[in-house]
C-alpha positions in Angstrom: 9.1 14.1 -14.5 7.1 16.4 -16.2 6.0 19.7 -14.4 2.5 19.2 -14.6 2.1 16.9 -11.7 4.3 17.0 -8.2 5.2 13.7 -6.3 2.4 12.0 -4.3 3.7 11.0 -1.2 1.8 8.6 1.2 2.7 7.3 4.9 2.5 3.6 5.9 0.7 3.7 9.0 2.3 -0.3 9.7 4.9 0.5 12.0 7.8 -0.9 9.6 10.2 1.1 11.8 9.5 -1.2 14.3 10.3 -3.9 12.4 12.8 -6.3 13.1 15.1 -5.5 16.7 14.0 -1.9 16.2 11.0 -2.6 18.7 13.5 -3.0 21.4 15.0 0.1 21.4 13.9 2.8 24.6 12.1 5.1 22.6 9.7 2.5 20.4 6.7 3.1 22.0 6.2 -0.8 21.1 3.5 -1.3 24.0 1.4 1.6 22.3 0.6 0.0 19.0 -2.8 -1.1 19.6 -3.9 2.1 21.3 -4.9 5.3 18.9 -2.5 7.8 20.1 0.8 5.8 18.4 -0.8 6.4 14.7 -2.7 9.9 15.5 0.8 11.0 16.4 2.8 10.0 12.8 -0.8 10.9 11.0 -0.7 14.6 12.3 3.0 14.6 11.3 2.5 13.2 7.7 -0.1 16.0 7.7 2.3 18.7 8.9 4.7 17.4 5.9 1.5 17.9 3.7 1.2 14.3 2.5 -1.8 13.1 0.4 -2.2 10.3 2.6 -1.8 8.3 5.6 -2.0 4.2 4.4 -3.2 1.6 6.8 -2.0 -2.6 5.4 -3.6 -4.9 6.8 -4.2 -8.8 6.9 -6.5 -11.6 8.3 -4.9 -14.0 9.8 -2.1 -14.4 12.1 1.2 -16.4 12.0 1.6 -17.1 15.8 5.3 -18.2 15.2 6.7 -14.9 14.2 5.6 -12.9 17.5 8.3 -14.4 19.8 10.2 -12.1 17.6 8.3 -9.4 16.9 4.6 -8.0 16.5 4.4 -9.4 13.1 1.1 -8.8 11.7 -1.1 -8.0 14.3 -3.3 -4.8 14.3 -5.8 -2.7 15.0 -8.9 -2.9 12.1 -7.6 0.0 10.0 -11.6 1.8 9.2 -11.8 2.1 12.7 -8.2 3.1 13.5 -8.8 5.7 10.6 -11.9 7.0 11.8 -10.2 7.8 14.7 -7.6 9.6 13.3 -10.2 11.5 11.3 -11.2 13.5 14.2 -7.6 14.6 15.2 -6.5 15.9 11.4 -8.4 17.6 8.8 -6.5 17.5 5.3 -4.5 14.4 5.0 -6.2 11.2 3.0 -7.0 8.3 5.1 -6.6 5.3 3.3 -8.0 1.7 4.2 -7.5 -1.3 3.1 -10.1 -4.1 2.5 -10.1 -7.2 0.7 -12.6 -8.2 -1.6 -12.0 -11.8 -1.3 -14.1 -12.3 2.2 -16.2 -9.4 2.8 -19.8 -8.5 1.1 -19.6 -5.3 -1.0 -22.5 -3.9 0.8 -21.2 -3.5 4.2 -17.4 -2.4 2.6 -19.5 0.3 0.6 -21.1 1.2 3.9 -17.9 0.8 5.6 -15.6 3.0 3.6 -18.8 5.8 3.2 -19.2 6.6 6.7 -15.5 7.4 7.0 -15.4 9.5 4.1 -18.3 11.4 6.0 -16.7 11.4 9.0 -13.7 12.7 7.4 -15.3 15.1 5.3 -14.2 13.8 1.9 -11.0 12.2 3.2 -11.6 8.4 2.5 -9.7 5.9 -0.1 -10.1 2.4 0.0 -6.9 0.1 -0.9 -8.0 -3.0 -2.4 -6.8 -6.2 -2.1 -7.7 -9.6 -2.5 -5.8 -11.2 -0.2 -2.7 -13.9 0.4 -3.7 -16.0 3.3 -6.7 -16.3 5.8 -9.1 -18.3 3.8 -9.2 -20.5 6.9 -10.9 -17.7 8.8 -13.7 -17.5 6.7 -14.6 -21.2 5.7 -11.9 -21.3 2.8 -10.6 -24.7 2.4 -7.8 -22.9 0.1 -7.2 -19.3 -1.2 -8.5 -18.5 -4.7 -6.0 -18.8 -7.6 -5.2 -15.1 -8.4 -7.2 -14.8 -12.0 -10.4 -16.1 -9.7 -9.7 -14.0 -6.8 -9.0 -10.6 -9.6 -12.6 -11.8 -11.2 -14.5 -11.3 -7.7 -12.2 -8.2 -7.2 -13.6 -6.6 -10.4 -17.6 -7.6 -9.7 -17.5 -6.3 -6.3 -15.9 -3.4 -6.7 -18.0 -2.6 -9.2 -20.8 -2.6 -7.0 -18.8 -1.1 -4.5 -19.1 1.8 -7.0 -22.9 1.6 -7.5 -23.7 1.3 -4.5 -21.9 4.7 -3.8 -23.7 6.1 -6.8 -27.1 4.7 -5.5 -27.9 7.6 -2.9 -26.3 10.7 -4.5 -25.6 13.9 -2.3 -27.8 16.0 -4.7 -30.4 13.6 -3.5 -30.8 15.5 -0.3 -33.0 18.4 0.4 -32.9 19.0 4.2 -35.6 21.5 3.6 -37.1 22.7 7.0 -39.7 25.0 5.2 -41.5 22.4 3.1 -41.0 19.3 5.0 -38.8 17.9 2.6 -35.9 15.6 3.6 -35.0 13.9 0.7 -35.8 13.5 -3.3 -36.5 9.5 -3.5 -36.9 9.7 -7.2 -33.0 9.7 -7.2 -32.4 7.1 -5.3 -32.6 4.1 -6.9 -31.3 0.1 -6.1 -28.4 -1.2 -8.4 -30.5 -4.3 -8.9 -27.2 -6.6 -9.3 -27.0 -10.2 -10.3 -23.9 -11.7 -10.7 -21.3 -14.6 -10.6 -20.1 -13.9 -7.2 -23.2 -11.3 -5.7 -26.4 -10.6 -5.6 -27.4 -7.4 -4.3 -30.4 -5.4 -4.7 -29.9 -1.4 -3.3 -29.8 1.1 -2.3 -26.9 2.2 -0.1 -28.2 3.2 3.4 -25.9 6.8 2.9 -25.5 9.1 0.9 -22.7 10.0 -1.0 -20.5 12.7 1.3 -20.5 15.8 -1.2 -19.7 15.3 -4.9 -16.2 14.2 -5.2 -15.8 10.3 -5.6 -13.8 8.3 -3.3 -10.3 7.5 -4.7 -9.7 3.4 -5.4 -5.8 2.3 -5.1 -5.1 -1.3 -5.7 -1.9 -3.6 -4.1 -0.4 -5.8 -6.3 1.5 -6.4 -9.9 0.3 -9.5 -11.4 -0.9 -10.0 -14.6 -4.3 -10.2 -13.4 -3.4 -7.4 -10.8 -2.3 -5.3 -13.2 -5.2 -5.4 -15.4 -7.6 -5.1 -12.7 -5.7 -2.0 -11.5 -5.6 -0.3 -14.8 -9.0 -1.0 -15.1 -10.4 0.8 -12.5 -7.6 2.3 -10.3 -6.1 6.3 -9.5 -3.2 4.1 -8.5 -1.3 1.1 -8.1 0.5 0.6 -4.7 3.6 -1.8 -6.2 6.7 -3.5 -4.9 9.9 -2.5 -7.3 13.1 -3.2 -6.1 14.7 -1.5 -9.1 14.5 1.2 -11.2 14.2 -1.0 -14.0 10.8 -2.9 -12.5 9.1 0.4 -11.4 9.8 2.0 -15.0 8.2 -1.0 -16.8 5.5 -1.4 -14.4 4.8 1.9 -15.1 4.6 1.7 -18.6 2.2 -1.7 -18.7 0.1 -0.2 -16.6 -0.3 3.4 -18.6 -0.8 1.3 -21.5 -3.2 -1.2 -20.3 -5.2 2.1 -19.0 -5.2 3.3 -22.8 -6.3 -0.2 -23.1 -9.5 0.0 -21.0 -10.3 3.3 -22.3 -9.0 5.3 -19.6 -6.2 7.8 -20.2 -2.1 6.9 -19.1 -2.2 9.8 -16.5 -5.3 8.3 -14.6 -3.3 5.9 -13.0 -0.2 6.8 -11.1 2.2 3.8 -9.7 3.8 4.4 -5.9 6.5 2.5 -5.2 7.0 1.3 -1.4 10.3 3.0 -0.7 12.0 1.6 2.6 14.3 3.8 4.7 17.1 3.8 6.6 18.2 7.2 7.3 20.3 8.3 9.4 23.3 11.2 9.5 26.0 9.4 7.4 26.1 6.8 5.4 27.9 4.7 8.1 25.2 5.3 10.4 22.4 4.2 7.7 24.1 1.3 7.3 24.5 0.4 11.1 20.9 0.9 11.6 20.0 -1.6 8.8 22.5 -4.2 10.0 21.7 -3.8 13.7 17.6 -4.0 12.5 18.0 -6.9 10.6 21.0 -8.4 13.3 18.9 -11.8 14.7 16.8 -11.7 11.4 16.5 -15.7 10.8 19.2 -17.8 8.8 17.0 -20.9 8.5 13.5 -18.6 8.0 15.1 -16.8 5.3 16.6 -19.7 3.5 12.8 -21.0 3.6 11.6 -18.3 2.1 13.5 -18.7 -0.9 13.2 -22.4 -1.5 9.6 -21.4 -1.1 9.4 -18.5 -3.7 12.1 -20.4 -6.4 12.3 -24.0 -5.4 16.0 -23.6 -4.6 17.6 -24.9 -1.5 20.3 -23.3 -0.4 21.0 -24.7 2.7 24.0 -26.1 2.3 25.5 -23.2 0.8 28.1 -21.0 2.0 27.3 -17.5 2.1 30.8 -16.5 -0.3 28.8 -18.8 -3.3 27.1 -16.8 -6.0 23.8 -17.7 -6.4 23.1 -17.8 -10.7 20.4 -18.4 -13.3 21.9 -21.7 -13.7 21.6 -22.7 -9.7 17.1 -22.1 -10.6 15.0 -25.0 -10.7 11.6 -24.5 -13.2 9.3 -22.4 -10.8 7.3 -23.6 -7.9 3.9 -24.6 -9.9 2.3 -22.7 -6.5 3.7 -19.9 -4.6 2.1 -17.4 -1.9 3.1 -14.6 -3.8 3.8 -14.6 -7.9 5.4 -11.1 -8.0 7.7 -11.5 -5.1 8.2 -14.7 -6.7 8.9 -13.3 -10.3 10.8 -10.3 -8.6 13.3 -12.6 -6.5 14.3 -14.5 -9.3 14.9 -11.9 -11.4 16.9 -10.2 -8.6 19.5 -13.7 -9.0 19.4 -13.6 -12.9 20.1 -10.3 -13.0 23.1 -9.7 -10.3 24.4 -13.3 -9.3 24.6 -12.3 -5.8 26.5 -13.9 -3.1 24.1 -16.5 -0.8 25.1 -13.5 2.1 24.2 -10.6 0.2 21.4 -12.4 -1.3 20.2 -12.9 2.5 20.1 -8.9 3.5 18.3 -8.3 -0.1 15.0 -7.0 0.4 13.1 -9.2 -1.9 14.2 -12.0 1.2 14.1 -10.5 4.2 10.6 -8.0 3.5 8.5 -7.2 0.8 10.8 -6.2 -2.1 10.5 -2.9 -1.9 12.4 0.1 -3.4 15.4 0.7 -0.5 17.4 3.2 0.3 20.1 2.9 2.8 22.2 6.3 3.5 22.2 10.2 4.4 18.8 12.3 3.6 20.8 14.4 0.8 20.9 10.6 -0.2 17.6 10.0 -0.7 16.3 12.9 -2.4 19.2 12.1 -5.2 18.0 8.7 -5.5 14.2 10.0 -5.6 15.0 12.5 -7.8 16.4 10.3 -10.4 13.3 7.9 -10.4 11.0 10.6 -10.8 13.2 12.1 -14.4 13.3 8.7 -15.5 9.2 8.1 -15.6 10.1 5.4 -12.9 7.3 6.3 -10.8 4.6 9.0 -10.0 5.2 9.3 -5.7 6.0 6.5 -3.3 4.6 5.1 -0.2 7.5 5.2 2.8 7.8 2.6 4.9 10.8 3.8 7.2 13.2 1.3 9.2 15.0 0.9 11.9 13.9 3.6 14.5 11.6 5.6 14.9 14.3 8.8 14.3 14.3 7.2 10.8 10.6 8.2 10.7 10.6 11.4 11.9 13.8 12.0 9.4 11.4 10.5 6.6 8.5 12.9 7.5 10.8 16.3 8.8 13.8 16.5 6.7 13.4 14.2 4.1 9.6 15.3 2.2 10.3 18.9 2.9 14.0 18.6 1.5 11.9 17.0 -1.7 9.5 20.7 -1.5 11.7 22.8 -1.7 13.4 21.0 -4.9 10.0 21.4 -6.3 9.1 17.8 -6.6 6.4 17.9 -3.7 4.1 20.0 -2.5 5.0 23.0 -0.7 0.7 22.9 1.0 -2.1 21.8 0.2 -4.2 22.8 -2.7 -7.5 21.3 -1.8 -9.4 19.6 0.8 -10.0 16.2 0.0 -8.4 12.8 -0.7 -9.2 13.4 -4.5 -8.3 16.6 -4.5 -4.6 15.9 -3.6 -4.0 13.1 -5.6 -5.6 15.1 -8.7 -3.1 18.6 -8.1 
């Protein structure tokens, strides 16, 4: 890592620490979840550790069968839970997510606008297209990903327009003369296109002069392309350093590609943690997290993802390149697809250690299981290798694991001199740009 830039650190506000049996643990504050106080709370604490952003995921659709477990999916709508937490902080990014797949651009533009006002410059908008709830919205199926990436591209271009449509230099506010407004700068974006149709203006102005920052989830192909295209970065599952370095790399070039520059986009790893004071420790808190995690549920996923059953495998038999049948012709997820069967040509693993991996049992995320000391080794050594520009955490296991992540961990990376040791600036832009 070069000393030109710092990490750039963001905060899942999914409660991932909550995640398995961790919910059931005294201090969880599981029944608080769909109030605003539980995420105000960890939002004024990621802004205390001085990260660029707070990250809401989100999806729409429910899978019922997972809740007799756990809260699984459910959640608050994450504009309105970040508007919310706009008025309690006043530096940290608040970053939404909203597909493209089922919404109109023009009330997303709208959408994502008014919360950059309210937060005074503070808005992103994660974009996604979307795995599942086509049913929801009169899909008979989901999109294949190259269709759902073309409708990604067209409306977040006028997403972008429409932003542009009623610049902030547009508006006089002049008591003296009468004058509210210059209309010969607003002007409609008069779009026609394969998916939309939208004449203009936006109803709002743009909130100052600083545009709002675009991060896109996902590492296909067509994911990739998309995100180099228009992206300030690329929120990514990589399991390995390996993955996250050439991610990195396609995606700097692909940039070049669209006739951006490499350093416009920055890849952020999820990195999942389970922290705790020793390495013993870290490891009980995974195992007893992940202690009733589902045999048969997991084993599904897999046949799922690679067309291999293993259920009548014991868990001492390696699982090889030579055990993989040719790939499912239609998966939920390619990447997680791609990544899990690289995961098995790459190590063999044991059908038990394959179980506890975390391209099986969450989203195939960068993990680190051990001591704080631990983790800024680890963190360290992606960032000299080019592996990655910042990460997103997504703690586990307990909510002490959290407040690890955001009181001993990200200052313990500040005072190396990888992060920040304040903020710089004021808005979202501003941080991700320092």
């Amino acid at each position: 890592m070069t000393k030109r830039n710092k990490l750039h650190i963001g905060m899942s506000l999914a409660p991932t620490w909550l995640n398995g049996d961790a919910w059931r643990r005294p201090d969880s504050d599981i029944e608080g979840i769909f109030g605003t106080d539980f995420y105000v709370d960890i939002a004024k604490r990621s802004e205390a550790a001085k990260l660029d952003f707070v990250f809401r995921p989100d999806s729409l659709f429910l899978n019922a069968a997972v809740l007799e477990d756990g809260p699984g999916f459910s959640a608050l709508d994450p504009t309105i839970l970040l508007a919310a937490i706009a008025r309690e902080t006043s530096r940290i990014g608040l970053l939404s997510t909203v597909s493209t797949t089922f919404y109109p651009p023009y009330v997303i533009a709208r959408q994502i606008q008014s919360l950059n006002w309210i937060s005074n410059g503070r808005a992103g908008w994660n974009i996604v297209t979307a795995l599942d709830g086509n049913e929801n919205f009169g899909l008979p199926a989901m999109p294949s990903p190259q269709e759902r990436y073309d409708r990604a591209a067209e409306f977040a271009g006028v997403v972008r327009r429409l932003w542009d449509s009623y610049p902030n230099e547009a508006l006089r506010v002049d008591r003296a003369s009468g004058r509210y407004a210059d209309p010969s700068l607003i002007r409609p974006i008069d779009h026609e296109g394969p998916h939309f149709s939208v004449k203009g203006p936006l109803n709002l102005p743009a909130c100052g002069r600083t545009r709002i920052p675009l991060i896109q989830a996902g590492a296909s192909p067509a994911g990739r392309n998309f995100a180099a295209s228009i992206a300030d970065a690329i929120f990514a599952s990589t399991p390995d350093r390996d993955a996250a370095t050439e991610l990195r790399k396609d995606l700097r070039e692909r940039a070049v590609g669209h006739g951006r520059k490499a350093d416009d986009i920055r890849v952020l790893p999820g990195l999942s943690l389970y922290l705790a004071g020793s390495r013993e420790e870290a490891r009980d808190l995974f195992a007893e997290t992940h202690a009733r995690v589902d045999r048969a549920r997991k084993i599904t996923s897999i046949r799922d993802m690679t067309g291999l059953d293993l259920t009548e495998w014991e868990d001492d038999r390696a699982v090889t390149g030579a055990d993989l049948p040719e790939p499912p012709q239609k998966v939920r997820s390619r990447t997680h697809s791609d990544l899990l069967r690289r995961l098995i040509l790459r190590e063999e693993p044991r059908l038990a250690d394959l179980l506890m991996r975390p391209e099986v049992i969450g989203s195939a995320h960068w993990q680190l299981i051990g001591t704080v000391d631990d983790a800024v080794a680890e963190i360290r050594a992606w960032a000299e290798a080019g592996a990655m520009d910042g990460f997103i955490a997504v703690p586990g296991g307990s909510v002490d694991c959290m407040r690890l992540v955001l009181e001993q961990l990200v200052p313990a990376l500040a005072e190396e001199g990888l992060f920040r040791q304040d903020y710089a600036g004021t808005t979202f832009l501003d941080h991700l740009t320092e």
